[in-house]
N, C-alpha and C positions, 0 to 999 in steps of 0.2 A: 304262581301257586300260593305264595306267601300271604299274597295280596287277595285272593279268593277267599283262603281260610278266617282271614283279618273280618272280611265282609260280610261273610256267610257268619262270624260268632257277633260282629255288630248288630246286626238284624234278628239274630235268638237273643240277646241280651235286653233290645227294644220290645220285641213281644213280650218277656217275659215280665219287665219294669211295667207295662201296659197294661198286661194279664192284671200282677199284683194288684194294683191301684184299681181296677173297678171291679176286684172281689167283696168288696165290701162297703157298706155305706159312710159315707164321711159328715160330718156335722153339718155342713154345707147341704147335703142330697136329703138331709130327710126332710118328707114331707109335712109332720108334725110336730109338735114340741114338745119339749122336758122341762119337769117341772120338780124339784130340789122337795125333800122331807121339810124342810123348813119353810119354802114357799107355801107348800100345801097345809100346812099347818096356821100359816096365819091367814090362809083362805078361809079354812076353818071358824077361825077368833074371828076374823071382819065380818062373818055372814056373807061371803059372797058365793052367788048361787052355782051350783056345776053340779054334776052327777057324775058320781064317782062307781064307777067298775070293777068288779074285782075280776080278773079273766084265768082265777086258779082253780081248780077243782073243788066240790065241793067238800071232802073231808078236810082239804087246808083252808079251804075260808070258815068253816065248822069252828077250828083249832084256834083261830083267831083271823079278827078281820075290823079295819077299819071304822068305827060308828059310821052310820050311813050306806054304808058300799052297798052295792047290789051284785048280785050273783050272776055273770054271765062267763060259763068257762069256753078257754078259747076256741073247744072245739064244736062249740054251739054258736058260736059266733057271726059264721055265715051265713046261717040258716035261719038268722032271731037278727040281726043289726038293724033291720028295719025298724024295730022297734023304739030305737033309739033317735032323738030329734036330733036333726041336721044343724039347729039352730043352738042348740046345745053346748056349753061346755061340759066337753068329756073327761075326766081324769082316769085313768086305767090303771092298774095296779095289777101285781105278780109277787110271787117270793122275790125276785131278784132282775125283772123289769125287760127280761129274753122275752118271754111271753106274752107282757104286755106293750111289748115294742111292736110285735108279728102284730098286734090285736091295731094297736097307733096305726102301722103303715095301712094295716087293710081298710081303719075307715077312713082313713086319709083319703086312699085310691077310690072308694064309691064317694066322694063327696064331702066328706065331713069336714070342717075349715077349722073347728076347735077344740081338735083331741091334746090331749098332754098325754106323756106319758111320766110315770112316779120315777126319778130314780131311784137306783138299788131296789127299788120294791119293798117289801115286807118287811127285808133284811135290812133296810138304811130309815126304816119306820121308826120313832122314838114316840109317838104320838101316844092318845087313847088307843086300845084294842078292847070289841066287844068278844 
């Protein structure tokens, strides 16, 4: 009996250790990359070319937003990403890089080989804002 109960909580113990670990994305599974306020910033200074995304709504890109960024919020995203070249580096941008993470993985998964995304977003931004 001892020995049933022992086995029976080794096996809920293994699921749940299992469960844990692939609720969530590890630095290792994501598809595309992150890119530091300070990298992006001396992307900026060098002139090296990308298009940058802003995937927040429009009254917070209004409020402030990037020089350069273009307006695409994420829940237009689906429906409009064509518009955007495969060949392309992407930089994406959010208040806080939740929403421009969803925005990273989705055109990772249609194809896209060189999205970044910003971290902290808007909030770890020290840059120009227009």
């Amino acid at each position: 009996m001892l020995k049933s109960l022992i086995i029976v909580l080794l096996i809920i113990s293994l699921a749940f250790a299992v469960g844990c670990q692939a609720s969530g994305p590890s630095a290792a599974s994501l598809a595309y990359n992150e890119i530091t306020a300070n990298e992006l910033l001396s992307w900026m200074e060098d002139g090296k070319e990308f298009r940058l995304i802003d995937v927040r709504e429009e009254y917070e890109y209004n409020e402030a937003h990037i020089p350069g960024a273009q307006l695409l919020p994420l829940g237009q995203l689906a429906d409009n990403y064509t518009l955007l070249d495969k060949e392309d580096v992407i930089v994406l941008v959010c208040r806080s890089a939740r929403r421009s993470g969803e925005a990273a993985a989705f055109l990772s998964e249609q194809g896209y080989t060189q999205v970044y995304n910003l971290l902290g977003g808007m909030l770890e931004w020290y840059g120009p804002v227009n």
